[in-house]
C-alpha positions in Angstrom: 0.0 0.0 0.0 1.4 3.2 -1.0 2.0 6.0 1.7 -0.4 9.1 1.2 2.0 12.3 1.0 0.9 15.8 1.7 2.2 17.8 -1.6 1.8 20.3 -4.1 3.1 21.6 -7.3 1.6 25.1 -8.7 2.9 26.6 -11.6 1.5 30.5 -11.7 3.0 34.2 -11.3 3.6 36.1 -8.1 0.7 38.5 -7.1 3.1 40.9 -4.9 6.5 41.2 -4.1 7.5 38.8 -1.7 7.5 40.0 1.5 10.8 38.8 3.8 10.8 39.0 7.3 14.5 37.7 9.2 14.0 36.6 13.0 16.7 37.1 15.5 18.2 34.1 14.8 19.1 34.9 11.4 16.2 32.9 10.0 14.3 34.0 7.0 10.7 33.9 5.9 9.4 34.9 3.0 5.0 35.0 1.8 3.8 36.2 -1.3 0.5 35.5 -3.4 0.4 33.3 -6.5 -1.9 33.1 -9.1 -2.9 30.2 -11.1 -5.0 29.9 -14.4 -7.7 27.1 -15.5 -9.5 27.7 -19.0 -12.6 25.6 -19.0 -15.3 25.6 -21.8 -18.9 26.6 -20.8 -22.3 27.5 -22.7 -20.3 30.9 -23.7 -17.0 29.8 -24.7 -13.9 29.8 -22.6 -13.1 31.6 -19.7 -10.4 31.2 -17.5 -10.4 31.1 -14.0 -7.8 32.3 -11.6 -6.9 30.8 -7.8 -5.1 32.6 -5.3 -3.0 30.6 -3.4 -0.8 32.1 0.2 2.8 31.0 -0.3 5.5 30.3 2.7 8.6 29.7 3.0 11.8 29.2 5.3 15.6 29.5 5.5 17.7 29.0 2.1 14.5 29.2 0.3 13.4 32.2 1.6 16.7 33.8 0.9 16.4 32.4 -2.7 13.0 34.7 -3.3 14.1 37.6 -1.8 17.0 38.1 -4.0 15.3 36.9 -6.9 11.7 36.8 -7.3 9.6 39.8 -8.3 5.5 40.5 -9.0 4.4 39.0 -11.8 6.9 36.4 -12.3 5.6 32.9 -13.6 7.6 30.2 -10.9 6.8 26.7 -9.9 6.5 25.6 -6.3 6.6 22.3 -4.7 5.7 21.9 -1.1 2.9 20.7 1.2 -0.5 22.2 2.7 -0.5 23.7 6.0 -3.6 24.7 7.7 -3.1 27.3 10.6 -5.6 29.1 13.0 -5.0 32.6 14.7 -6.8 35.3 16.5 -6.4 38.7 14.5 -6.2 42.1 16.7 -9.9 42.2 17.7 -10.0 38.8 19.1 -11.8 37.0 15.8 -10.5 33.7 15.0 -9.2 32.9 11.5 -8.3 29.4 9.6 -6.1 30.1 6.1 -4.4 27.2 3.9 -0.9 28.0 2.8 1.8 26.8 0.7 5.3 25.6 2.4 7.7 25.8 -0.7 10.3 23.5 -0.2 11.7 24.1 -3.8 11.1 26.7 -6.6 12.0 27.4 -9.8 12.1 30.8 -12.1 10.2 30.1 -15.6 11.3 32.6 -18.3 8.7 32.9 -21.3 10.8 33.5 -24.2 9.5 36.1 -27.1 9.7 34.5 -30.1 11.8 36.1 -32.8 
């Protein structure tokens, strides 16, 4: 019997520029927005649709995006699902789903010509 795995590969383009926080222990973290496309067919033609995805990560990583990545840059991600609860500043609860990248890559579309 296989092993289930919690993963995920998005291909898509940055929504922001990443934002990079560093702890006090040197640590990095880095989130930004990705977008993804889907073009499906209905009774009117195509349309695409877009998902927003929340996108994490740690250490090397981290240190990898802010140098290099910028809004509106197509990149893949692979990493897992993390759900995480917290209390915002009036005292409501919140659930959000997020991306932990444990690699990414930089796609360059090339022009043709």
């Amino acid at each position: 019997m296989n092993k289930l795995k919690n993963t995920v590969q998005l291909i898509g383009r940055t929504g922001i520029e990443p934002i990079v926080r560093t702890f006090e222990n040197g640590t990095k973290l880095a989130k930004f927005s990705l977008a993804t496309n889907e073009t499906i067919r209905d009774v009117n033609g195509k349309k695409t649709l877009t998902q927003w995805h929340q996108i994490v990560a740690w250490g090397r990583t981290a240190e990898l995006i802010e140098k290099y990545l910028h809004k509106g840059q197509m990149v893949a991600v692979d990493g897992k699902l993390v759900n995480r609860a917290y209390k915002d500043n009036g005292g409501g609860n919140h659930r959000r789903t997020e991306v932990q990248v444990h690699d990414i890559m930089m796609i360059n579309k090339q022009k043709a010509g």
